[in-house]
DRENDO-1510 file (C-alpha; in Angstrom, 1 decimal, always signed):
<recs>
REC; n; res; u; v; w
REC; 1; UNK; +118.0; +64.1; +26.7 .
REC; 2; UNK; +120.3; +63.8; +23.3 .
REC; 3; UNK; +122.8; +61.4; +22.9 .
REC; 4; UNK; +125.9; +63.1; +24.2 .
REC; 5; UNK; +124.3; +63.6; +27.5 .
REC; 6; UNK; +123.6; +60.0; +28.0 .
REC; 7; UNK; +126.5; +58.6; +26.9 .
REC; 8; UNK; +128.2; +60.9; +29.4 .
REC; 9; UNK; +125.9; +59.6; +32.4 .
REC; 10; UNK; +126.8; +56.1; +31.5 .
REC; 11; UNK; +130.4; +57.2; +31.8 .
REC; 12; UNK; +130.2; +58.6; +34.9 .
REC; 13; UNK; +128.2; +56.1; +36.3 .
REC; 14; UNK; +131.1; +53.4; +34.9 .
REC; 15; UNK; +133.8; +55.4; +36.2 .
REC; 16; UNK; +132.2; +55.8; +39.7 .
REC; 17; UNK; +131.7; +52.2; +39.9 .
REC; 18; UNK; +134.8; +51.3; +38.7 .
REC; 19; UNK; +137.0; +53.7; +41.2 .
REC; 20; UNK; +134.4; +52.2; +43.9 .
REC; 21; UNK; +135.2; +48.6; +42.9 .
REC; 22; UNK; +138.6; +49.4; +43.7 .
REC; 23; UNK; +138.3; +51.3; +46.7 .
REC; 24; UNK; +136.3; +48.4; +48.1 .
REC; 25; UNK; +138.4; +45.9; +46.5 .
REC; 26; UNK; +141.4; +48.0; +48.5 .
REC; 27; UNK; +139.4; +47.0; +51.5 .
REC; 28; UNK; +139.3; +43.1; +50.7 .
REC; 29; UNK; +135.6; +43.5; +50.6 .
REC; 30; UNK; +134.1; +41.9; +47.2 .
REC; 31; UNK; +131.4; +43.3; +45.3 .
REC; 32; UNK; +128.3; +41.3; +44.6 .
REC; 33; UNK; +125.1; +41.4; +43.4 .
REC; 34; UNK; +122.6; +39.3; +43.7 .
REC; 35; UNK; +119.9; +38.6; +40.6 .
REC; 36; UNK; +116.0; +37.5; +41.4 .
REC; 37; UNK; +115.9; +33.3; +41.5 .
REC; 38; UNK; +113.9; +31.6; +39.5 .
REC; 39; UNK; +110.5; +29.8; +41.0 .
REC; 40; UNK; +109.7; +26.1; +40.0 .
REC; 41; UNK; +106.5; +25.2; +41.3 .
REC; 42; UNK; +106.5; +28.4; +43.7 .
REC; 43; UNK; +104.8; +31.6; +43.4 .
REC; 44; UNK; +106.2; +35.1; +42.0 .
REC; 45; UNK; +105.8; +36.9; +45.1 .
REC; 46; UNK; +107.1; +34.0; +47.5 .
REC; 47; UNK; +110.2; +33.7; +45.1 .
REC; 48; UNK; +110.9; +37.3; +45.1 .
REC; 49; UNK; +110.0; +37.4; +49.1 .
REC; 50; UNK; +112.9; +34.9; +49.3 .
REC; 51; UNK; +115.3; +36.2; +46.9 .
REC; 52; UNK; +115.1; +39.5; +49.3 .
REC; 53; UNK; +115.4; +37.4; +52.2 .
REC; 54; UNK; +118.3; +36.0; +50.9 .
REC; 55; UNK; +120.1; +39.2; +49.8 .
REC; 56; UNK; +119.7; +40.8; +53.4 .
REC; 57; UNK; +121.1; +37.8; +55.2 .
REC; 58; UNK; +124.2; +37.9; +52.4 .
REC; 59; UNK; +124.1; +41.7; +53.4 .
REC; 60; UNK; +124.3; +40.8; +57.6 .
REC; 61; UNK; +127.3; +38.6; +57.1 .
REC; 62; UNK; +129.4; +41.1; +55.9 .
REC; 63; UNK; +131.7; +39.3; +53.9 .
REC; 64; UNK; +130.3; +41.2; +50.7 .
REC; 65; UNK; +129.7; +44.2; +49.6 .
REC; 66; UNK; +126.3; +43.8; +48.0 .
REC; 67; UNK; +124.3; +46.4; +45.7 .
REC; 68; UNK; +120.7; +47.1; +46.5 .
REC; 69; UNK; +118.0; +45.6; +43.9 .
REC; 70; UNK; +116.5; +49.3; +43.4 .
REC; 71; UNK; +120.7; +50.6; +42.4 .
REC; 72; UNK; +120.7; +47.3; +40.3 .
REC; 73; UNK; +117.9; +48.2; +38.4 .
REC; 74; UNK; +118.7; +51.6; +38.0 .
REC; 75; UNK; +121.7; +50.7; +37.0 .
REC; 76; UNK; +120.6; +48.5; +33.9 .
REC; 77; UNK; +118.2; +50.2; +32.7 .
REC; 78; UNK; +120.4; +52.8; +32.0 .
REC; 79; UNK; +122.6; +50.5; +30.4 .
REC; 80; UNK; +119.2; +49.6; +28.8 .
REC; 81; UNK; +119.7; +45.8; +29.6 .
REC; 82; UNK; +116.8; +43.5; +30.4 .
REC; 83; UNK; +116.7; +40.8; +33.5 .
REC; 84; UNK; +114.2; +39.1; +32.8 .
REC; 85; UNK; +114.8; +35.6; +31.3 .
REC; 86; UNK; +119.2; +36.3; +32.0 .
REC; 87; UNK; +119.6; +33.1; +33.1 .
REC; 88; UNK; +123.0; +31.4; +31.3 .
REC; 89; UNK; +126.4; +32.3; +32.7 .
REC; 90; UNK; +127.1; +34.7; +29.5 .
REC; 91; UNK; +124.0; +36.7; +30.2 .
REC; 92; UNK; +124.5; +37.1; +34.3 .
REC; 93; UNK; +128.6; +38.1; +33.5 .
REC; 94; UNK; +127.1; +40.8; +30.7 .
REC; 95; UNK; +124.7; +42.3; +33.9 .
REC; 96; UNK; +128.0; +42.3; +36.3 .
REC; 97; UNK; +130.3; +44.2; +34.1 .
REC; 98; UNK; +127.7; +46.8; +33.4 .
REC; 99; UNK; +127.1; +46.7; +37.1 .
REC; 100; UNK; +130.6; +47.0; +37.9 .
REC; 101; UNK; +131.0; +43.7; +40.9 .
REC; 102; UNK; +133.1; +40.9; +40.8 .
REC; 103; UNK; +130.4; +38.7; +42.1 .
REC; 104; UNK; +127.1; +38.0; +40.6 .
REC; 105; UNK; +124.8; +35.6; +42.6 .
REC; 106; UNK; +122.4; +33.4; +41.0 .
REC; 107; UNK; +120.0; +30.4; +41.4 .
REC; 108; UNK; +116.6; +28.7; +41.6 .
REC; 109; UNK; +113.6; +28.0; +44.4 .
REC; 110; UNK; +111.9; +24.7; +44.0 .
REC; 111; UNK; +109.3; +22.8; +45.5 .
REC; 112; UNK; +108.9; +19.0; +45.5 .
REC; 113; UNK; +106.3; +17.4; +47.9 .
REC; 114; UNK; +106.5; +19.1; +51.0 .
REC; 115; UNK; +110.1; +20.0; +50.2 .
REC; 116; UNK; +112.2; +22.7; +49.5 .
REC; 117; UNK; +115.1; +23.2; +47.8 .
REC; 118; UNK; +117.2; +26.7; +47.3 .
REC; 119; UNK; +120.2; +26.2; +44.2 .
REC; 120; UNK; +122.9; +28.7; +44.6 .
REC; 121; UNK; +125.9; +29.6; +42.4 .
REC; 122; UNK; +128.8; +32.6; +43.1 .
REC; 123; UNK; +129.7; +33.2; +39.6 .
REC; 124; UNK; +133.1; +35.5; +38.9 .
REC; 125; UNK; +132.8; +38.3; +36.6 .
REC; 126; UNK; +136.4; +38.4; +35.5 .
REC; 127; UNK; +136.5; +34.8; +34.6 .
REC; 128; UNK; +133.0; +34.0; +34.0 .
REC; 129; UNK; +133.4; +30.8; +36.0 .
REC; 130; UNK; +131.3; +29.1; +39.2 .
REC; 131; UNK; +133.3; +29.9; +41.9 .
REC; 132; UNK; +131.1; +28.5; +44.7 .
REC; 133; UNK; +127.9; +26.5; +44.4 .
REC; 134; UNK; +125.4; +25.0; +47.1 .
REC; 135; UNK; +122.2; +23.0; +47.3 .
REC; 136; UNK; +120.0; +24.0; +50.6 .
REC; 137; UNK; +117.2; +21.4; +51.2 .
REC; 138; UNK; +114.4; +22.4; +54.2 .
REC; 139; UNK; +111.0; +20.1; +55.0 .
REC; 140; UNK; +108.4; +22.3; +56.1 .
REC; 141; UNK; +106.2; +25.2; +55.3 .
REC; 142; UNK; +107.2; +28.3; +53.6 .
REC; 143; UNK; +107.4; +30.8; +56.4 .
REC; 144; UNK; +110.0; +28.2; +58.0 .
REC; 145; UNK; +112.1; +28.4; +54.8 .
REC; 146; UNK; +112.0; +31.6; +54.4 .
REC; 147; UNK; +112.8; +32.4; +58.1 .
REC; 148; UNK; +115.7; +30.2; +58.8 .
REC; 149; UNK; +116.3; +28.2; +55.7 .
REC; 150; UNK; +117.5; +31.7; +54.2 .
REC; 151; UNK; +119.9; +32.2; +57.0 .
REC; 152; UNK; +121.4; +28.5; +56.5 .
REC; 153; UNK; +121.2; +28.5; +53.2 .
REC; 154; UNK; +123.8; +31.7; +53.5 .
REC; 155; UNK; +125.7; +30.3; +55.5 .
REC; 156; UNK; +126.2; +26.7; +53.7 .
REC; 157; UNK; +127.2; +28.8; +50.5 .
REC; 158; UNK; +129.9; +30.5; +52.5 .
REC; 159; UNK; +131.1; +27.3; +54.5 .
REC; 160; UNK; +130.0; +28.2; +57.9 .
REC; 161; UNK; +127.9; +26.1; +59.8 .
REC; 162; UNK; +123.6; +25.6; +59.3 .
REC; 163; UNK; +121.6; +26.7; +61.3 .
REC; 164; UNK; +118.2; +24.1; +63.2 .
REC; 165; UNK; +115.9; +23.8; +59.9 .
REC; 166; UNK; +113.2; +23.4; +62.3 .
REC; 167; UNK; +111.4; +26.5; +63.6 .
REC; 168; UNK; +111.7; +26.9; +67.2 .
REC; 169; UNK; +109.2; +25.5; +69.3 .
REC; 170; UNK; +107.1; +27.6; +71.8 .
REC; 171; UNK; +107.6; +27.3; +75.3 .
REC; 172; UNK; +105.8; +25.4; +77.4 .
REC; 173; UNK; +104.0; +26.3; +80.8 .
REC; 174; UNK; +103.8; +23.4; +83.6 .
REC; 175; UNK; +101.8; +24.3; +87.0 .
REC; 176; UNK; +102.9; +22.3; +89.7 .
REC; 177; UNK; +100.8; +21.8; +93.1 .
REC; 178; UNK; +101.5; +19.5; +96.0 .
REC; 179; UNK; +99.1; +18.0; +98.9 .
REC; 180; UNK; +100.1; +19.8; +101.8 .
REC; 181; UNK; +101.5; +22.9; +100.3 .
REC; 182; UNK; +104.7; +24.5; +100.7 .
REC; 183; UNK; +107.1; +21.7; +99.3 .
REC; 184; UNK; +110.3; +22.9; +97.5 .
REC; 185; UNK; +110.4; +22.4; +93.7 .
REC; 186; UNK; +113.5; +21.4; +92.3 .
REC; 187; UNK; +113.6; +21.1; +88.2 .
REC; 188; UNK; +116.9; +18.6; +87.0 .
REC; 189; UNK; +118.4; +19.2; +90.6 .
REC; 190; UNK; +117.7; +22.7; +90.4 .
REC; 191; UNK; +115.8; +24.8; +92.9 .
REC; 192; UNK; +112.7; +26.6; +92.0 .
REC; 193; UNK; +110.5; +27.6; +94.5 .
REC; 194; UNK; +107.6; +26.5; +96.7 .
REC; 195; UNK; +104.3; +24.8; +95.5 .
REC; 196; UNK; +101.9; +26.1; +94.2 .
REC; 197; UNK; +104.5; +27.2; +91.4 .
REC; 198; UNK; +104.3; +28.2; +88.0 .
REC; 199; UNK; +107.1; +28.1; +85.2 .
REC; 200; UNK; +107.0; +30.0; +82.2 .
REC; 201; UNK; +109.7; +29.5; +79.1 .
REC; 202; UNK; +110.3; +26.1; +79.1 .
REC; 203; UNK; +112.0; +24.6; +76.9 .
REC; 204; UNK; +109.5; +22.2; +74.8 .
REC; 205; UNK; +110.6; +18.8; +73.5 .
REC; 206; UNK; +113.0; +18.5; +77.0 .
REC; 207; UNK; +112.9; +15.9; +79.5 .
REC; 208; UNK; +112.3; +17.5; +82.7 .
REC; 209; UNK; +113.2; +15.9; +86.4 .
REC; 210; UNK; +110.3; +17.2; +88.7 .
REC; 211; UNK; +110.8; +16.7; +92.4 .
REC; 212; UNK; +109.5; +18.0; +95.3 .
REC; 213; UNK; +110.4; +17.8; +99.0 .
REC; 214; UNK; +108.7; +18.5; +102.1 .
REC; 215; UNK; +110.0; +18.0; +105.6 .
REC; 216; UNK; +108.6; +14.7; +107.2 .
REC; 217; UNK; +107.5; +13.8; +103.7 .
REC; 218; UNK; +108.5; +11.0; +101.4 .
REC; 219; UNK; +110.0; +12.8; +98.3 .
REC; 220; UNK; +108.2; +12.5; +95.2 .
REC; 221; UNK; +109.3; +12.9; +91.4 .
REC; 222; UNK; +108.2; +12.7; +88.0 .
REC; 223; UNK; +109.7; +12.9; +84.8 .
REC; 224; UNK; +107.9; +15.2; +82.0 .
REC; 225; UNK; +108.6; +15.3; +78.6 .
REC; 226; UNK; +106.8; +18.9; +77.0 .
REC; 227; UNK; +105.2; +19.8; +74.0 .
REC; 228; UNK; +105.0; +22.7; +72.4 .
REC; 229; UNK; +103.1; +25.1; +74.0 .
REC; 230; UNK; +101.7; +22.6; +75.9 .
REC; 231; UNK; +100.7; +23.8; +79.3 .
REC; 232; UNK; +100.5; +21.3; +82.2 .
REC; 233; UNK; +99.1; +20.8; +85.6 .
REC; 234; UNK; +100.9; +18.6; +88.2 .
REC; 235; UNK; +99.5; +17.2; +91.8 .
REC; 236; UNK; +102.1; +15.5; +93.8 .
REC; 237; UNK; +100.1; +14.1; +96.8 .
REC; 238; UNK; +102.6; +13.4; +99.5 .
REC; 239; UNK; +103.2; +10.8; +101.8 .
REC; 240; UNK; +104.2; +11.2; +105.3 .
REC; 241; UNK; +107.1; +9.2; +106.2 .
REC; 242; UNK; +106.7; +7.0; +109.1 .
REC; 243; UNK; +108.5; +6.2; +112.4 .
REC; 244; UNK; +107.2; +3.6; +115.2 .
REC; 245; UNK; +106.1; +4.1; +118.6 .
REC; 246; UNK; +106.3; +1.9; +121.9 .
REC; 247; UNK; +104.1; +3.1; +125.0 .
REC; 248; UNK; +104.9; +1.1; +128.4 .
REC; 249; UNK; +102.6; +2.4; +131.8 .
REC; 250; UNK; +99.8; +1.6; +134.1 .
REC; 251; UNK; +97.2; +0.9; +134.1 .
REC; 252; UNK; +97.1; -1.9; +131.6 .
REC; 253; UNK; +94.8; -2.1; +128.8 .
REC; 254; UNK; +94.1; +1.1; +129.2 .
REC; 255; UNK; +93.0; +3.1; +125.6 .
REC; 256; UNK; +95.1; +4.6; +123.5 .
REC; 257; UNK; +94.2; +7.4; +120.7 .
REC; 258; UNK; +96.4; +9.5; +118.8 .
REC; 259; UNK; +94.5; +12.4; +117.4 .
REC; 260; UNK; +91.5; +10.7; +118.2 .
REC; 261; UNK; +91.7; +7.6; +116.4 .
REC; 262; UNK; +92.2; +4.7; +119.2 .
REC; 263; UNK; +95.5; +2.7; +118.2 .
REC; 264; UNK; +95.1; +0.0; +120.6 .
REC; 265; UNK; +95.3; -0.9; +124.6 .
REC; 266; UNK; +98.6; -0.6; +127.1 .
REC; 267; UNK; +100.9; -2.0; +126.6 .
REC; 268; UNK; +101.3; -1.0; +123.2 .
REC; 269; UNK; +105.0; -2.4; +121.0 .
REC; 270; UNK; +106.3; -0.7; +118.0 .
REC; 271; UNK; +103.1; +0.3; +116.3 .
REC; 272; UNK; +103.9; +2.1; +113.0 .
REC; 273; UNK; +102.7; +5.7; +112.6 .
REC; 274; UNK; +103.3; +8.6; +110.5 .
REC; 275; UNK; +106.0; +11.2; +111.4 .
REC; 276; UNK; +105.1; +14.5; +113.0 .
REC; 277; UNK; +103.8; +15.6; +116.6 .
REC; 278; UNK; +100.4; +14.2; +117.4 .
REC; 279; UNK; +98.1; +14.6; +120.3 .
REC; 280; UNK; +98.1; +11.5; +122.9 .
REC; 281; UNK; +95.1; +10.4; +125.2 .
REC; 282; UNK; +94.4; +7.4; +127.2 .
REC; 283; UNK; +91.4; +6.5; +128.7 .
REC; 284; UNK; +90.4; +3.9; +131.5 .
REC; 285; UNK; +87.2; +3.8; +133.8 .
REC; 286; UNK; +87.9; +5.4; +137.0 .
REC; 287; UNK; +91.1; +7.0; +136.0 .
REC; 288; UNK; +91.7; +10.5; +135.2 .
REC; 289; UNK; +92.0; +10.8; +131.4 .
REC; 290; UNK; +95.8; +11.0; +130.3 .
REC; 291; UNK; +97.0; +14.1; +128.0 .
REC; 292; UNK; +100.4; +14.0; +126.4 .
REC; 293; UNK; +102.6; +15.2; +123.0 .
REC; 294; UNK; +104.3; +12.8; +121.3 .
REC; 295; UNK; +106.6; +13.6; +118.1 .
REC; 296; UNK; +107.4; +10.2; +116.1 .
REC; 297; UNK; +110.4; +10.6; +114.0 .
REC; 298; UNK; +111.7; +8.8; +110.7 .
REC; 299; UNK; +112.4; +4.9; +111.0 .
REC; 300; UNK; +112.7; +5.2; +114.5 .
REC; 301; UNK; +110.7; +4.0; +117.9 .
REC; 302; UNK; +109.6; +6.5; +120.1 .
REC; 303; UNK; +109.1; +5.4; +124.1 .
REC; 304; UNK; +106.4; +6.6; +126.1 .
REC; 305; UNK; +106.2; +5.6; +129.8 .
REC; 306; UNK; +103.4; +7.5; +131.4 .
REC; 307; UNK; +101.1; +6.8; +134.9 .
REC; 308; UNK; +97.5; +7.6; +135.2 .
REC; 309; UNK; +96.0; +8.8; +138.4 .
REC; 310; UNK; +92.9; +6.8; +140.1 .
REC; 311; UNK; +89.9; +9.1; +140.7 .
REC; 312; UNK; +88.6; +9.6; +144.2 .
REC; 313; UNK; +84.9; +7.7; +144.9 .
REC; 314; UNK; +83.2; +10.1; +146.4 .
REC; 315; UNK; +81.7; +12.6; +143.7 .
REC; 316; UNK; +80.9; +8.7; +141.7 .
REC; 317; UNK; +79.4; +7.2; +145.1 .
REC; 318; UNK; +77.1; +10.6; +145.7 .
REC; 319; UNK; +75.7; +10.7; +142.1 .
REC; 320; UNK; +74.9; +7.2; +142.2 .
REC; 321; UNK; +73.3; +7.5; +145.4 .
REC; 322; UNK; +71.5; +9.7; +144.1 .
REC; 323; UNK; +70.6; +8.5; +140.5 .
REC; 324; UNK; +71.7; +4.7; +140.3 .
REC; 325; UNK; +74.4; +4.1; +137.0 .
REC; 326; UNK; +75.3; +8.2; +136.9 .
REC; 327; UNK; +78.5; +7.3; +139.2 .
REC; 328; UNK; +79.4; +4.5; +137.1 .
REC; 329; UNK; +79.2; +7.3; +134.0 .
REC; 330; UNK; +81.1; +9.7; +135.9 .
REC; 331; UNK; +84.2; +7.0; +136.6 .
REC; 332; UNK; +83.6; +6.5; +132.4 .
REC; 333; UNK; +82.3; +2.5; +132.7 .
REC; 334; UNK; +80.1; +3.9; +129.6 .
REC; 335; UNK; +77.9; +0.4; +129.1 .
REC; 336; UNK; +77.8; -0.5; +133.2 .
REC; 337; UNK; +76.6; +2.7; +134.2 .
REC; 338; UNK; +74.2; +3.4; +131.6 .
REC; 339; UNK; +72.8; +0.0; +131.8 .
REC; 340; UNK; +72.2; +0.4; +135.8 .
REC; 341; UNK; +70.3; +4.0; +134.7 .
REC; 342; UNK; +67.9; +2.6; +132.2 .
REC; 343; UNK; +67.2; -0.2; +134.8 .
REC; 344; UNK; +66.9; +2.3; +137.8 .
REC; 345; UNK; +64.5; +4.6; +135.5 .
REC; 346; UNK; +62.6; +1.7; +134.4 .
REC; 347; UNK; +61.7; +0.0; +137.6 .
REC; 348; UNK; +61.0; +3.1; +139.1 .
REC; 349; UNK; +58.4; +4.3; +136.0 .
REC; 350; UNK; +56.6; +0.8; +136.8 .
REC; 351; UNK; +56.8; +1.0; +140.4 .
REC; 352; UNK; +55.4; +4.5; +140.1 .
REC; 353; UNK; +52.5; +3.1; +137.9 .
REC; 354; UNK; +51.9; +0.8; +140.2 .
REC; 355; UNK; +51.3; +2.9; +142.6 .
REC; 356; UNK; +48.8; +4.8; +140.6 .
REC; 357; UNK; +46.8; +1.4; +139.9 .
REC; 358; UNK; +47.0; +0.7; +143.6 .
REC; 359; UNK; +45.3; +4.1; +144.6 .
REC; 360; UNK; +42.8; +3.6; +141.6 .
REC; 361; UNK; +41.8; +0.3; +142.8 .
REC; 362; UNK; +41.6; +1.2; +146.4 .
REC; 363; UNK; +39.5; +4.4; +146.0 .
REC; 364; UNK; +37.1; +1.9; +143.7 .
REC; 365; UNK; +36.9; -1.0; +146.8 .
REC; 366; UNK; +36.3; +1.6; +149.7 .
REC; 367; UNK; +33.0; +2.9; +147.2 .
REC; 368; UNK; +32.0; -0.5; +147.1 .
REC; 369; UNK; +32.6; -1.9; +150.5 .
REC; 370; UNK; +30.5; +1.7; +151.3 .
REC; 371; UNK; +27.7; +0.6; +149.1 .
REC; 372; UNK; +27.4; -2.7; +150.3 .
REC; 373; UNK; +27.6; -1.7; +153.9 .
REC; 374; UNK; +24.8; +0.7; +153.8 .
REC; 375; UNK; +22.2; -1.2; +151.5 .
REC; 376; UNK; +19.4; -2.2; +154.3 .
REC; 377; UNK; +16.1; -1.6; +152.0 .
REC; 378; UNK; +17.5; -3.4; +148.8 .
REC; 379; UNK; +18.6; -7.6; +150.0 .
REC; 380; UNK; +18.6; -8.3; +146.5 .
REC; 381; UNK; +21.4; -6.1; +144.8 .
REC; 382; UNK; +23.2; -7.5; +147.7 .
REC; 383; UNK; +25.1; -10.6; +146.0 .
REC; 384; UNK; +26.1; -8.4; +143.0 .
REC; 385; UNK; +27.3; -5.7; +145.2 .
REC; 386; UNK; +29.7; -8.2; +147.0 .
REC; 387; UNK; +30.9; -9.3; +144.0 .
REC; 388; UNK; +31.6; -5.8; +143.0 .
REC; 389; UNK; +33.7; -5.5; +146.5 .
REC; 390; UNK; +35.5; -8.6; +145.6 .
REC; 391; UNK; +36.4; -7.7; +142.1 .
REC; 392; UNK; +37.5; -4.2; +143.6 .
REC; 393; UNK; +40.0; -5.7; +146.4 .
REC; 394; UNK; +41.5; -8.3; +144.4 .
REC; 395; UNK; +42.6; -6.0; +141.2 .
REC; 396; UNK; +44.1; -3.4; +144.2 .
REC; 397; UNK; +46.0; -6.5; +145.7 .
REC; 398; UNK; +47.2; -7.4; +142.0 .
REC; 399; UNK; +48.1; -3.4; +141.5 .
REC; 400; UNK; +50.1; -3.7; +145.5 .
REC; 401; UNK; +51.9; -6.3; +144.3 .
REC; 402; UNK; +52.9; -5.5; +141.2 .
REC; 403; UNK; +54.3; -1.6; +143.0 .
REC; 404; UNK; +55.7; -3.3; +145.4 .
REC; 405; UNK; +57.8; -6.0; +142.9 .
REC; 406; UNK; +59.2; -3.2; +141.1 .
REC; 407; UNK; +59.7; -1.2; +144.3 .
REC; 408; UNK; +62.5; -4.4; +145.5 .
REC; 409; UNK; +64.3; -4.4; +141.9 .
REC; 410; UNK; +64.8; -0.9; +141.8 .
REC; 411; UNK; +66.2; -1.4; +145.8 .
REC; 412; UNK; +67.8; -4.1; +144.2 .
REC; 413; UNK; +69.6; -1.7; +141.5 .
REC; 414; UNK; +70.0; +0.9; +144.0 .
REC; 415; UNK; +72.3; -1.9; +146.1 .
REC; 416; UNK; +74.2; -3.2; +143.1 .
REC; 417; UNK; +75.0; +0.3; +141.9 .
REC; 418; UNK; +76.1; +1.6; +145.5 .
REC; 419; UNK; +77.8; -1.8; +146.3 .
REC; 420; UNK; +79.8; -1.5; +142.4 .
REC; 421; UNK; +80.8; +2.2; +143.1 .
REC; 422; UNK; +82.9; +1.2; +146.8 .
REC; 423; UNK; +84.2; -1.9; +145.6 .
</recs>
């Protein structure tokens, strides 16, 4: 390429950027470009990552018009001017006019402990003066500042409003379960659902309200302040609330259960139970059992006026006839009547065994007395022989009386039993 032809492509490329300048300039759009910053205690590559962050964010406002790096360098290096080390005011306003922009942005990256710091000046081609200048500090790491401390930095330099410095925290994840399930989940006053209940996105760092409801239960909350990311799992175990109840009837101290557990004797005053329908019973010896619903409800007292039928004495007076002590069981005396049956079953197993002595012993004295009897040849076994007879009919005397003690207490337990179930 000789000489005329390159002077004539820089002309062109002036004249194209001058009648552009002024088209845009037409527009009230201003012309900018933006040189690399320099790095003080930062690497190459993270100061030239920034510098580009920087330009696009200048680029999204829209407030400029701003040449891309790669036209830039085109640009001068056709104009055969160097970048590298153009740091003083006289040296940036030589690259705009070659560049053709009335704005030339310039500035510096710094870090200082755990700090860092972006130094900005809008420098005027025209006049060669600072027309705007701004100092961005951000604590942090590096992916922060170049994320959002770009897009505040922007903005300080052109007077609008920063942007959080700090990156924006994960959401958190909170699990909440309840004991019964099924209680509505309301998060700061605000419905969510039923338990068991998951939330997603929540905001970390927030104090949340947790409360939970559930009818005929004592509401329960919590308060729950989030980390990031933090994922959390919370039982509420709830409390029934609790009404009273008052039961009135015949007959008295008859037992009272509610769902099996036995709350006391008739009549029964304001005894303190938890809300909800529950299953009555009463019980009393020789009455039919009573079987009733009663619902208690919230700080309240509940009435309950009931009469329970006698049972008839037949089917009671048969069995015991029968077996002594089972009658009593039947009408539900549950220590009488199996005391009278143990007693019954023992005296009969004795009398029963003395029976079997009494036989035993007899069959042994009739041998005897037959032996004795018939010895005519023999006069001397005859003493020990008698003695043998004696022996013999004494032990089945003991063994007859003994059957026949046991024989009168089991009469005897026969007469109390019989005599207990008609009266």
């Amino acid at each position: 390429m000789n000489f005329l032809q390159v002077y004539m492509r820089r002309l062109f490329t002036l004249v194209f950027l001058l009648t552009f300048s002024r088209f845009i300039t037409a527009e009230d759009v201003i012309t900018i470009a933006v040189l690399d910053f320099e790095g003080l205690a930062i690497l190459e590559m993270e100061t030239r990552a920034l510098t580009n962050r920087l330009r696009g964010n200048l680029v999204k406002t829209g407030e400029y018009q701003v040449i891309e790096r790669g036209k830039m360098d085109e640009i001068l290096e056709e104009q055969g001017f160097q970048l590298s080390g153009c740091t003083s005011e006289g040296c940036i306003v030589e690259a705009g006019q070659l560049l053709g922009v009335e704005m030339m942005l310039a500035g510096s990256f710094s870090l200082v402990g755990a700090t860092y710091s972006v130094e900005m000046r809008l420098i005027d081609i025209e006049t060669g003066t600072i027309t705007k200048s701004a100092n961005f500090d951000m604590r942090g790491e590096i992916d922060d500042f170049l994320t959002e401390g770009m897009i505040s930095a922007v903005n300080k330099l052109l007077g609008k409003e920063a942007l959080r410095t700090t990156p924006e925290l994960p959401p958190a994840v909170v699990r909440i379960m309840s004991n019964p399930e099924a209680a509505t989940v309301f998060i700061n006053d605000e419905q969510k659902g039923i338990t068991p209940l998951e939330l997603k996105e929540l905001p970390a760092e927030d104090a949340l309200q947790i409360k939970v409801e559930l009818k005929d239960y004592e509401i329960q909350a919590e308060e729950l302040t989030l980390n990031s990311g933090q994922n959390s799992d919370i039982t509420f175990t709830l409390l029934r609330k609790t009404g009273f109840i008052s039961m009135t009837g015949s007959p008295a101290k008859s037992k009272l259960y509610l769902e099996g557990k036995c709350i006391g004797k008739l009549p029964l005053k304001e005894y303190k139970y938890p809300v909800g329908s529950w299953q009555l019973i009463a019980k009393k010896p020789e009455y039919h059992t009573y079987i009733d619903t009663v619902s208690v409800t919230p700080d309240d007292v509940t009435s309950v006026v009931f009469k329970m039928e006698k049972q008839p004495k037949t089917v009671p007076l048969i069995c015991s006839a029968i077996i002594p002590g089972t009658g009593q069981c039947v009408q539900k005396h549950w220590l009488k009547g199996p005391a009278l049956l143990i007693l019954s079953a023992g005296f009969g197993a004795m009398a029963m065994t003395g029976q079997t002595d009494f036989t035993q012993y007899q069959d042994e004295y009739n041998e005897n007395l037959d032996i004795y009897n018939s010895n005519r040849t023999q006069p001397d076994l005859l003493p020990a022989q008698r003695q043998a007879v004696d022996e013999s009919f004494n032990l089945m005397k003991d063994a007859e009386s003994s059957r026949n003690m046991f024989m009168a207490a089991l009469g005897g337990v026969w007469t109390i039993n019989i005599i207990d179930i008609i009266f």
